[in-house]
C-alpha positions as CSV (number, residue, x, y, z in Angstrom):
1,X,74.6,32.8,2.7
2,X,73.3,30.8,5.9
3,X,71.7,32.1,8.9
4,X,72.2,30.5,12.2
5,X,70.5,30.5,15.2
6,X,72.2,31.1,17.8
7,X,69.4,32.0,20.7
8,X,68.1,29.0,21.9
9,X,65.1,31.1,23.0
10,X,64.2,31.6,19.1
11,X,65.0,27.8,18.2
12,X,62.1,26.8,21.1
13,X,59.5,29.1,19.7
14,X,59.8,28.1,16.3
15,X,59.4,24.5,17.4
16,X,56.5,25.1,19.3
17,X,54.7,27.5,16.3
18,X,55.6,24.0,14.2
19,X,54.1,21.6,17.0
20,X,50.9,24.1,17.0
21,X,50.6,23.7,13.2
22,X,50.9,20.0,13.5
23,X,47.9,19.1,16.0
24,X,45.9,21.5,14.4
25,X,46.1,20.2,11.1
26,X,45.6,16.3,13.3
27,X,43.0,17.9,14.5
28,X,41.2,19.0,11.3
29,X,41.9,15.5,9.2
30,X,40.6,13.9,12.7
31,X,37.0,16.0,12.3
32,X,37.3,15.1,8.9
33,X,37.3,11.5,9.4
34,X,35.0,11.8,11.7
35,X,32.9,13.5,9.1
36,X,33.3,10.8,6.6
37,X,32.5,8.3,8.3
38,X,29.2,9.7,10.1
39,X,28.5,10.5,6.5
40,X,29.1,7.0,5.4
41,X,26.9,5.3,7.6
42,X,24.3,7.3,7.0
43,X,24.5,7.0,3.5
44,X,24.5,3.1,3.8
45,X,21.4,2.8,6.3
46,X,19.6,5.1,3.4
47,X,20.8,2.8,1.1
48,X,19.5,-0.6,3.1
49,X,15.9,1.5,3.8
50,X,15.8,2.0,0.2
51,X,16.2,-1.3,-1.1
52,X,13.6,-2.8,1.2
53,X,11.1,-0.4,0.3
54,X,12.0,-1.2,-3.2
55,X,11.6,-4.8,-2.2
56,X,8.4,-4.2,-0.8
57,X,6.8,-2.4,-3.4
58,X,7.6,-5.8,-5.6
59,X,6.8,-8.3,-3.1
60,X,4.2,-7.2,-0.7
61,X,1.8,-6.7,-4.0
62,X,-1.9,-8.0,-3.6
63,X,-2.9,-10.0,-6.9
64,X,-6.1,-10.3,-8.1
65,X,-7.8,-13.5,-8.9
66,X,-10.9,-12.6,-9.8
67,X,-13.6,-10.1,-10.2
68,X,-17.5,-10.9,-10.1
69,X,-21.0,-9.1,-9.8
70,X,-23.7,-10.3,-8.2
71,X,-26.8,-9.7,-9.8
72,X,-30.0,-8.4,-8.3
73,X,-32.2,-10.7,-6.6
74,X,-35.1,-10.1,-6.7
75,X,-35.1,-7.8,-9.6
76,X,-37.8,-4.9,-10.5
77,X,-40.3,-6.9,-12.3
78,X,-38.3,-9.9,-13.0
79,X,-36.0,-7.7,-14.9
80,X,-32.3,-7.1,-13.8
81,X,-30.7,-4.1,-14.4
82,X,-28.0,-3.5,-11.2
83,X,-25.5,-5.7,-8.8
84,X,-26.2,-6.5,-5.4
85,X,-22.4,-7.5,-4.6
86,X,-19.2,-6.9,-6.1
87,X,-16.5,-9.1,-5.5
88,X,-12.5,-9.0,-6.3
89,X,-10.9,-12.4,-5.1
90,X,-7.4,-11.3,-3.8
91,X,-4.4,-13.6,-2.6
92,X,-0.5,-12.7,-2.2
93,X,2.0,-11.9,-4.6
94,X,4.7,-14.5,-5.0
95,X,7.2,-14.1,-2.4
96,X,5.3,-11.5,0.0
97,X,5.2,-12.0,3.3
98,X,2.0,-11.3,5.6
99,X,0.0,-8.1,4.5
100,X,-2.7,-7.0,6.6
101,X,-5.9,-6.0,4.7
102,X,-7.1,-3.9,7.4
103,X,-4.2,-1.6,6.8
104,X,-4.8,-1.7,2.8
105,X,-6.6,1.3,1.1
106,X,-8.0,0.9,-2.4
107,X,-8.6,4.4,-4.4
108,X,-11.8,3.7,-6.8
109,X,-13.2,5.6,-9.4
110,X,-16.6,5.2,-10.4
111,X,-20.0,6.3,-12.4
112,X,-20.6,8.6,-9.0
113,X,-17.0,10.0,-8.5
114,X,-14.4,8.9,-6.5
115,X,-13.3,7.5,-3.4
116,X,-10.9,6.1,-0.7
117,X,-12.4,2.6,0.7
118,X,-10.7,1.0,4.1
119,X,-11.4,-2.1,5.8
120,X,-14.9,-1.9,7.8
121,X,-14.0,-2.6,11.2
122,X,-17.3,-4.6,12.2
123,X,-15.8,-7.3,10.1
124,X,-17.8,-10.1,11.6
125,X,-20.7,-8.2,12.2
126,X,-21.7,-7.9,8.6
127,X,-24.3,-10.1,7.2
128,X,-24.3,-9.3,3.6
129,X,-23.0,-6.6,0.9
130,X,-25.9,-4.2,1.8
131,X,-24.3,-4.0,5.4
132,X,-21.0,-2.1,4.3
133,X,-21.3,1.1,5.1
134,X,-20.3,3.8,2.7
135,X,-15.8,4.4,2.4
136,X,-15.7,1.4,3.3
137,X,-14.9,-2.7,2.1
138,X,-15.1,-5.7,3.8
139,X,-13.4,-9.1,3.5
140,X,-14.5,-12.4,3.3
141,X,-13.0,-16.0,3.8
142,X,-13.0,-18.9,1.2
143,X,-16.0,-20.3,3.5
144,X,-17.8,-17.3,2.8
145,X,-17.6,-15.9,6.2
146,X,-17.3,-12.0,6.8
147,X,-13.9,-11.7,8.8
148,X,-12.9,-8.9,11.4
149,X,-9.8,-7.3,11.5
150,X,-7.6,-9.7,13.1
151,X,-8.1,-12.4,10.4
152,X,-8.1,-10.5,7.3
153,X,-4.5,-11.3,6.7
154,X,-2.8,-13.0,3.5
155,X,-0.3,-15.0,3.5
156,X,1.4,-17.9,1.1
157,X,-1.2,-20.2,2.4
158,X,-4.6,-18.4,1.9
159,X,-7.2,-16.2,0.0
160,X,-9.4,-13.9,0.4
161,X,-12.7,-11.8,-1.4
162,X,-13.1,-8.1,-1.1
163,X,-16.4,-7.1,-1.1
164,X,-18.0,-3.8,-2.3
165,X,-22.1,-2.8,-1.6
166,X,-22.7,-1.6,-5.2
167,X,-25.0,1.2,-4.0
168,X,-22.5,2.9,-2.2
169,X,-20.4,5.7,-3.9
170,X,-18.6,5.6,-6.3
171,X,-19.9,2.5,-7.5
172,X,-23.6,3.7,-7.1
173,X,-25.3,7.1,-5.9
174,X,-26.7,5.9,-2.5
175,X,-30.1,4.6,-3.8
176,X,-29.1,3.2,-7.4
177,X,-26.2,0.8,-7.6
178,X,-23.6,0.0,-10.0
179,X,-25.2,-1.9,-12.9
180,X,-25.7,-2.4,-16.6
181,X,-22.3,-1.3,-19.0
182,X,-20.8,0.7,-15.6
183,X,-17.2,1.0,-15.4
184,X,-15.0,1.1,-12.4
185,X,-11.5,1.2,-11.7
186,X,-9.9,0.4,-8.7
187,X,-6.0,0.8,-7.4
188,X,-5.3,-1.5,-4.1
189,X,-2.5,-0.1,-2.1
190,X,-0.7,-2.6,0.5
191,X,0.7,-1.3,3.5
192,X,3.9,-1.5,2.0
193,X,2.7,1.1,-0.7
194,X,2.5,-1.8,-3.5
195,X,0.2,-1.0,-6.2
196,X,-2.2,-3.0,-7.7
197,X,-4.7,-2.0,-10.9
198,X,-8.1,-3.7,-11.7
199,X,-10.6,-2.4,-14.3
200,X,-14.0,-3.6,-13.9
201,X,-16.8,-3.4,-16.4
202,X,-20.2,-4.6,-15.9
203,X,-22.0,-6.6,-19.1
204,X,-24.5,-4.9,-21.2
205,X,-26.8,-6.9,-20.0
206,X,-27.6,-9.1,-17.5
207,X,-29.8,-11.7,-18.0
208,X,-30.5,-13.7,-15.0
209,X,-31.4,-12.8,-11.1
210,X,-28.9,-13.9,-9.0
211,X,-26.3,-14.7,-11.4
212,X,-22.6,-14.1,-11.1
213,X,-21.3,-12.0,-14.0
214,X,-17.5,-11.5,-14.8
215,X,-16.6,-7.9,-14.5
């Protein structure tokens, strides 16, 4: 009923053939592990990268505070029918940290189209709304001062105006601006990719040269 073994030659090479099977299968739950926990890291600096993106997008949001048109002045014949200035007061969303306007896009739509406006980079340089160049917005502090790059950046503490030249496009057609019952919307993107929607509507009828009108 039992077999023995009685060559010791025979007993050694059936241990070895066991020790063989042995490492190899250390070997293979050592790659495995190895595997594991590769993947596991990974997973959780995805995970981390994720949530502060998500965090962004809800923090680093630019809220709008106001929205304002500037009415011709002077006016064809005394009567006013288009904006020399659009404005769109801006500050930070609770919470957010610094977010750098000259890194912020904002996507408008417009009686003449469409179009993707970043920060014009002679900042400073600008005098008035008619000196923005076309794709392009520029910022201004609470004093009223056009500001360059380098200080067009909220924070908890400050405030800021965007400023569009309504005879640019989309807002106007490159010789008439934006004016009486136009319609514009306009999406501000952060840098963090946070999204913020403003609809702007110009009155029926303006009434007074030089007037601010809410939009």
């Amino acid at each position: 009923m039992f077999e023995f073994i009685t060559n010791n030659e025979d007993r050694g090479q059936v241990g070895i053939g066991t020790l063989i099977v042995f490492i190899a299968m250390v070997l293979v739950a050592a790659i495995a592990a190895g595997v594991l926990i590769n993947t596991a890291g990974f997973l959780q600096s995805q995970a981390e990268a994720t949530g502060q993106e998500s965090t962004d997008l809800v923090s680093e949001r630019i809220d709008v505070t106001s929205s304002v048109g500037i009415v011709e002045d002077p006016a064809p014949d005394g009567n006013p029918e288009n904006l020399s200035a659009i404005r769109v007061g801006v500050s930070g969303a609770a919470g957010a940290d610094q977010i750098d306007l000259n890194k912020t896009t904002i996507q408008a739509v417009g009686p003449n189209g469409q179009a993707t406006l970043t920060f014009d980079q002679d900042g400073s340089g600008i005098t008035g709304p008619s000196g923005i160049d076309p794709g392009y917005f520029a910022v201004q502090d609470t004093s009223g001062n056009f500001v360059d790059s380098s200080e067009a950046v909220l924070n908890s503490t400050n405030s800021f105006t965007i400023v569009f030249n309504p005879v640019n496009e989309p807002f106007g057609d490159g010789t008439n601006a934006f004016g009486e019952s136009d319609s514009s919307s306009l999406d501000i993107v952060s840098p963090s990719g946070a999204t913020t929607s403003v609809e702007l509507t110009a009155p029926d009828l303006f009434s007074t040269e030089g007037e601010a009108v809410r939009l």
